[in-house]
N, C-alpha and C positions, 0 to 999 in steps of 0.2 A: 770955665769948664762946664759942660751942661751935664747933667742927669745919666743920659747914654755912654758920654765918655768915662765920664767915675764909674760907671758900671764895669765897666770894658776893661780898666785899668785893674779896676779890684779882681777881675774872674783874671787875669792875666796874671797879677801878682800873685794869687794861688795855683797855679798852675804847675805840673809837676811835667809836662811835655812840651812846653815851649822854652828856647834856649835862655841859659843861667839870666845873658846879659837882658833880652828881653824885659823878665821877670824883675831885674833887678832895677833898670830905667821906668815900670811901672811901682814899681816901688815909692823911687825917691819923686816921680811925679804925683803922687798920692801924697806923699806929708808934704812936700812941698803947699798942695792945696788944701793941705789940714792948719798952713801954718804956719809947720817945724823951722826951724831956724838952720842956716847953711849948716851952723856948727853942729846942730844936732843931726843933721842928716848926715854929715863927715863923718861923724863917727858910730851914727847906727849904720851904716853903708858900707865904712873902711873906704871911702872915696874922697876927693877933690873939691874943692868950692870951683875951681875952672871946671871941671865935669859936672856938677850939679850947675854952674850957670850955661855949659853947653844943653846940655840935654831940656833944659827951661826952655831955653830959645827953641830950641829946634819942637817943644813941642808945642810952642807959641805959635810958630810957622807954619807946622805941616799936622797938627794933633796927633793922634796915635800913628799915623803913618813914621813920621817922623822919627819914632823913638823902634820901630822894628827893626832887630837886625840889618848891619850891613854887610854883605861878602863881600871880604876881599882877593886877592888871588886868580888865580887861570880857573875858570871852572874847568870842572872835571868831563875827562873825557872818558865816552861810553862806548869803544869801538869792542864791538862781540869779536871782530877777529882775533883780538889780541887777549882777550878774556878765555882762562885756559877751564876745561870742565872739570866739578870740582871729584 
């Protein structure tokens, strides 16, 4: 992990407007590189050793890319015709 990425991770794990899961995937990628131990991170996390060794990989792969939000679902549709005034 370089320098910039710890940085990035830490201003994201404080963060009060980027979403829960966000916040919480920089979380456990931060003690993960302090260290912390699966079990410790299960249970300051309330999460999974398969979810903390997913999110490892994936931020092995893609760095912080990797660990942002993913949508799932039909995005949403913005037709103004059907949008009544309020």
């Amino acid at each position: 992990m370089t320098d910039e990425q710890r940085n990035e991770l830490r201003r994201m794990s404080l963060s009060r407007s980027l979403p829960a899961g966000d916040v919480f995937r920089a979380r456990l990628i931060l003690m993960l590189a302090e260290g912390r131990s699966y079990a410790e991170i299960q249970q300051r996390l309330d999460t999974t050793a398969p979810a903390v060794s997913r999110w490892r990989q994936r931020f092995a792969e893609n760095g912080i890319a990797g660990l942002m939000q993913e949508r799932h679902g039909r995005k949403r549709k913005n037709d103004s015709a059907q949008m009544s005034p309020v």
